[in-house]
C-alpha positions in Angstrom: 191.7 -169.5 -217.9 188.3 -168.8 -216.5 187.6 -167.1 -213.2 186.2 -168.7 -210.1 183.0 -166.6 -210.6 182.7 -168.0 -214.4 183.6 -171.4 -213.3 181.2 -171.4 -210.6 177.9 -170.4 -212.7 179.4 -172.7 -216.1 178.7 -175.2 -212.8 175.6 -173.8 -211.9 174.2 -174.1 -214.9 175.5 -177.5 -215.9 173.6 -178.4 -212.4 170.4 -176.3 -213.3 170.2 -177.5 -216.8 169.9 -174.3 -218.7 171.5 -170.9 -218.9 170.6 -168.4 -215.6 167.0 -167.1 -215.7 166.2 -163.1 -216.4 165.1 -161.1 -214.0 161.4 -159.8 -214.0 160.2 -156.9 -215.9 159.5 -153.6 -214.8 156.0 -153.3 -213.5 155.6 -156.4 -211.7 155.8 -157.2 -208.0 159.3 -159.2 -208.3 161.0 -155.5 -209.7 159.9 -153.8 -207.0 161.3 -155.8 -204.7 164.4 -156.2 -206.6 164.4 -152.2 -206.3 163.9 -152.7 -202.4 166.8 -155.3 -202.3 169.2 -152.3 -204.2 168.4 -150.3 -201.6 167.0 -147.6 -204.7 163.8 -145.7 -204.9 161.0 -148.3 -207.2 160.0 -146.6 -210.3 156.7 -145.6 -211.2 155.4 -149.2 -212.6 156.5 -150.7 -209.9 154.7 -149.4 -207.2 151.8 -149.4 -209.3 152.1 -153.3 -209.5 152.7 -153.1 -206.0 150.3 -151.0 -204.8 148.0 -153.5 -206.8 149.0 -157.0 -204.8 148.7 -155.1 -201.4 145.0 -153.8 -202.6 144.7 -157.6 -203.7 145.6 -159.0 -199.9 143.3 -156.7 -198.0 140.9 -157.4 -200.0 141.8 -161.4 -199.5 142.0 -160.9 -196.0 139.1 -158.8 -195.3 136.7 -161.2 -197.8 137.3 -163.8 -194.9 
């Protein structure tokens, strides 16, 4: 007998139409807040890829 948690994603994914998608790499803007959303320090890469979008909106918003 399966769990409610295994019974629940089997759903999930029945409904989704594929198995559950992988999280983001290291180094991108979607770790780095995955690192905020643990509540742990980012690592080096991804600040660097943060630091980069932020650098990427001012300059957006200030090019207006």
């Amino acid at each position: 007998m399966s769990t409610p948690a295994e019974r629940s994603r089997a759903y999930r994914d029945r409904q989704r139409g594929g198995p559950p998608r992988s999280p983001a790499p290291h180094g991108t803007v979607a770790a780095y807040r995955r690192h905020q959303r643990a509540q742990e320090a980012p690592c080096e890469a991804c600040k660097v890829a943060h630091a980069e979008y932020q650098r990427e909106l001012y300059a957006k918003r200030k090019s207006r």
